[in-house]
C-alpha positions as CSV (number, residue, x, y, z in Angstrom):
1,X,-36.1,-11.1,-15.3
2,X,-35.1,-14.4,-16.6
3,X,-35.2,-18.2,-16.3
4,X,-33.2,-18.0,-12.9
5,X,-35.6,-15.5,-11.5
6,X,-38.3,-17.3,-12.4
7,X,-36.9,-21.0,-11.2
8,X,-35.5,-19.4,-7.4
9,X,-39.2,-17.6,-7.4
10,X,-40.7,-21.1,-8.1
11,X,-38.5,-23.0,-5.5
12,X,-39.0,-20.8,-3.0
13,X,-43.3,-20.6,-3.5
14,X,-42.8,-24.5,-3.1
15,X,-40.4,-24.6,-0.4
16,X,-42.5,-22.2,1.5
17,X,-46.3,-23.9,0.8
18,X,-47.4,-26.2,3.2
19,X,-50.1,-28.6,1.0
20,X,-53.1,-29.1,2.4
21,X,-53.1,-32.9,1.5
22,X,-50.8,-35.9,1.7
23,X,-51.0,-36.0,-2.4
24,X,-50.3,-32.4,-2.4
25,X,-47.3,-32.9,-0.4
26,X,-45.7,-36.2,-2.8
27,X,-46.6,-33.8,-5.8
28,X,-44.6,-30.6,-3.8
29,X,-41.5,-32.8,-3.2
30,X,-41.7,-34.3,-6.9
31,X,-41.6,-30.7,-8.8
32,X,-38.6,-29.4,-6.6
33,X,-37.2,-32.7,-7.5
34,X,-37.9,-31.0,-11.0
35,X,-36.6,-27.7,-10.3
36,X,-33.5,-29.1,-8.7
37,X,-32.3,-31.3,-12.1
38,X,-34.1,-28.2,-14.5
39,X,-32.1,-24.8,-14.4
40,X,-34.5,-23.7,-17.2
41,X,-37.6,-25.7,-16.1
42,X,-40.3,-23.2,-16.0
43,X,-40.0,-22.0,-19.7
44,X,-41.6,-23.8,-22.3
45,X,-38.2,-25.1,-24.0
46,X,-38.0,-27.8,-21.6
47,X,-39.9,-29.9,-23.4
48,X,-39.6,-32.9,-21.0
49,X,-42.1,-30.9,-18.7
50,X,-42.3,-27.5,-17.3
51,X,-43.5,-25.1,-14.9
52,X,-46.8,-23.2,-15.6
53,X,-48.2,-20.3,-13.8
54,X,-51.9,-20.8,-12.9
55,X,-54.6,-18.5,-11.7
56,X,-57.9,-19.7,-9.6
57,X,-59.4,-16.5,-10.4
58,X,-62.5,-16.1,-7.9
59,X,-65.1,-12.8,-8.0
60,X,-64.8,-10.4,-5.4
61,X,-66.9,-12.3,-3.2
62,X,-65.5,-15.7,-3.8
63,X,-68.5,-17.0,-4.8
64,X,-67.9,-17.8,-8.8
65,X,-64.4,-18.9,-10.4
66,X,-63.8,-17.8,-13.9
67,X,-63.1,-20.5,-15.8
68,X,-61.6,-21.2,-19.7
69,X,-62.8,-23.6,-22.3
70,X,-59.6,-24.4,-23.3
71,X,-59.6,-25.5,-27.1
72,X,-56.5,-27.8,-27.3
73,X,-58.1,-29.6,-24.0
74,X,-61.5,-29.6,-24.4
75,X,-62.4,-28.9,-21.2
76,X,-63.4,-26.0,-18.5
77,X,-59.9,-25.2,-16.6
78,X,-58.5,-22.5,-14.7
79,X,-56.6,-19.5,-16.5
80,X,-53.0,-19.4,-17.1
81,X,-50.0,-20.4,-19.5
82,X,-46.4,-20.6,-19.7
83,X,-44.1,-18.4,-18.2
84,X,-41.8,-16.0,-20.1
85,X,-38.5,-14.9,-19.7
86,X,-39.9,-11.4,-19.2
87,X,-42.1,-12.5,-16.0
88,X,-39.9,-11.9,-12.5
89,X,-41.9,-14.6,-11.0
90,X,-43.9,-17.3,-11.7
91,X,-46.4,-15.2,-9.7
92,X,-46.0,-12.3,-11.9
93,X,-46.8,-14.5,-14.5
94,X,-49.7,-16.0,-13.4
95,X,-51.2,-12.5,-13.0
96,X,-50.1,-11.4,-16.2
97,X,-51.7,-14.8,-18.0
98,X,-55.0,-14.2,-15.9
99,X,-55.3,-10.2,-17.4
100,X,-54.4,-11.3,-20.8
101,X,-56.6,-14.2,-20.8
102,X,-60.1,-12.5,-19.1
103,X,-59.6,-9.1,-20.4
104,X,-60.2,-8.1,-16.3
105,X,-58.4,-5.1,-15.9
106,X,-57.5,-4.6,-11.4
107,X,-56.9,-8.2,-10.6
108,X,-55.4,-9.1,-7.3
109,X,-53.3,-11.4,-6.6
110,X,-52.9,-13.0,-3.2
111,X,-49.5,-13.8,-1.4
112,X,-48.1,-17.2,-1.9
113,X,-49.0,-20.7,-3.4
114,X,-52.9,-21.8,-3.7
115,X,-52.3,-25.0,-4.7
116,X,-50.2,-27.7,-7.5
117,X,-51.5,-29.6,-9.8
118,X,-49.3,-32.1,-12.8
119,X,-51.4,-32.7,-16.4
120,X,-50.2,-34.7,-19.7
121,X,-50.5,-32.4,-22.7
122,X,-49.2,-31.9,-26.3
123,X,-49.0,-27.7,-25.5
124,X,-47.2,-25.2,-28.0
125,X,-44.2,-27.4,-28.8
126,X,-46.7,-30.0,-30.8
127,X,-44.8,-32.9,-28.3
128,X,-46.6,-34.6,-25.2
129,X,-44.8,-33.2,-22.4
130,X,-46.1,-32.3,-18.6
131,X,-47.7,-29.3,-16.9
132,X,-46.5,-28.3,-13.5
133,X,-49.0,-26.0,-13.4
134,X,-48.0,-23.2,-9.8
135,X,-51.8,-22.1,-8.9
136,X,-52.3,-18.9,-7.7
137,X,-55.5,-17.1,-5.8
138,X,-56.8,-14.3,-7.5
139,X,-60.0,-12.1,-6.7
140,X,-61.4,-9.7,-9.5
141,X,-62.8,-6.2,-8.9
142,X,-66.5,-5.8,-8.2
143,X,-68.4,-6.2,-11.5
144,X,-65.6,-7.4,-13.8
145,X,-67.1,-8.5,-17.0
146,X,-64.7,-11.2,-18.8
147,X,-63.5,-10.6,-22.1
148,X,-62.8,-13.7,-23.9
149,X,-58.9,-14.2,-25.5
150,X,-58.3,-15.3,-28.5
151,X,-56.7,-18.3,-26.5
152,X,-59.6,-19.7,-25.4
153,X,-63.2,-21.1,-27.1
154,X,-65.2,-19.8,-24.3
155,X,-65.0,-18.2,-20.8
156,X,-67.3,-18.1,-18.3
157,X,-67.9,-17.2,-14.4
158,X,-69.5,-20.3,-12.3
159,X,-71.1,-21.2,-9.0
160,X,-67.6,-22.1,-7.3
161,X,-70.7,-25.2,-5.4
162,X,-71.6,-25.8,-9.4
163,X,-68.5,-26.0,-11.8
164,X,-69.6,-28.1,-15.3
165,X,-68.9,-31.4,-16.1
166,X,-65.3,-32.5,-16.4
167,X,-64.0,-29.5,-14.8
168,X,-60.3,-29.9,-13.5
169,X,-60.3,-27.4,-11.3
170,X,-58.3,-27.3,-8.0
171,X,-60.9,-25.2,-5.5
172,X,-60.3,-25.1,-1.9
């Protein structure tokens, strides 16, 4: 456990994924650009950018997302955070910020790398700096009820056909 585990887990999810889209693809070869000139890219103290575990958190029957109203964004995004030195993988950490963050106990998280994204923010550090957020897919047990965090102004299942306005969700 530490930022090298977390970095080889990160550049092997990336060198592994094939993107689904040319965009995708650019964005793939731009963060292990990243992770190639960031030893200790996917912690937080890189304040030049970093690597973020994300979770497309889906209900057993993949037929709602569970999003966040995130309160330093302003809008309805997927769950998930930094990573910590504690987390093995990025993946680990992405489960870890999803069970924190919905209060879902039995989450289950599915092999490899659902998808990348890159977002401008002013996170934790109070400086603007970039997300490379790692999506993960992750399906909740049958009739988990959502607990909201103290991280978050609201949380909410929706349609995964009906997501709210200025949603920046990645859904496939």
């Amino acid at each position: 456990m530490s930022a090298e585990s977390l970095h080889k887990s990160a550049t092997e999810l990336l060198e592994t994924w094939s993107p689904a889209t040319g965009p995708e693809a650019s964005l793939r070869e731009a963060m292990l650009a990243f992770l190639g000139s960031a030893p200790r890219g996917c912690l937080r103290e890189h304040a030049a950018g970093h690597i973020t575990a994300s979770a497309i958190v889906l209900s057993h029957d993949e037929s709602q997302v569970l999003l966040t109203l995130h309160p330093r964004v302003g809008r309805w995004i997927q769950l998930g955070g930094h990573c910590e030195e504690s987390d093995d993988t990025v993946a680990a950490a992405a489960l870890r910020e999803a069970t924190e963050e919905s209060g879902i106990a039995g989450l289950a998280l599915e092999p490899g790398l659902y998808g990348a994204q890159a977002h401008p923010i002013t996170c934790s550090l109070g400086v603007p700096t970039r997300h490379l957020d790692l999506l993960f897919k992750i399906k909740a047990p049958e009739g988990a009820v959502p607990v909201r965090s103290s991280e978050s102004t609201d949380l909410a299942w929706w349609p995964v056909d009906g997501l709210p306005d200025g949603a920046d969700v990645l859904l496939r």
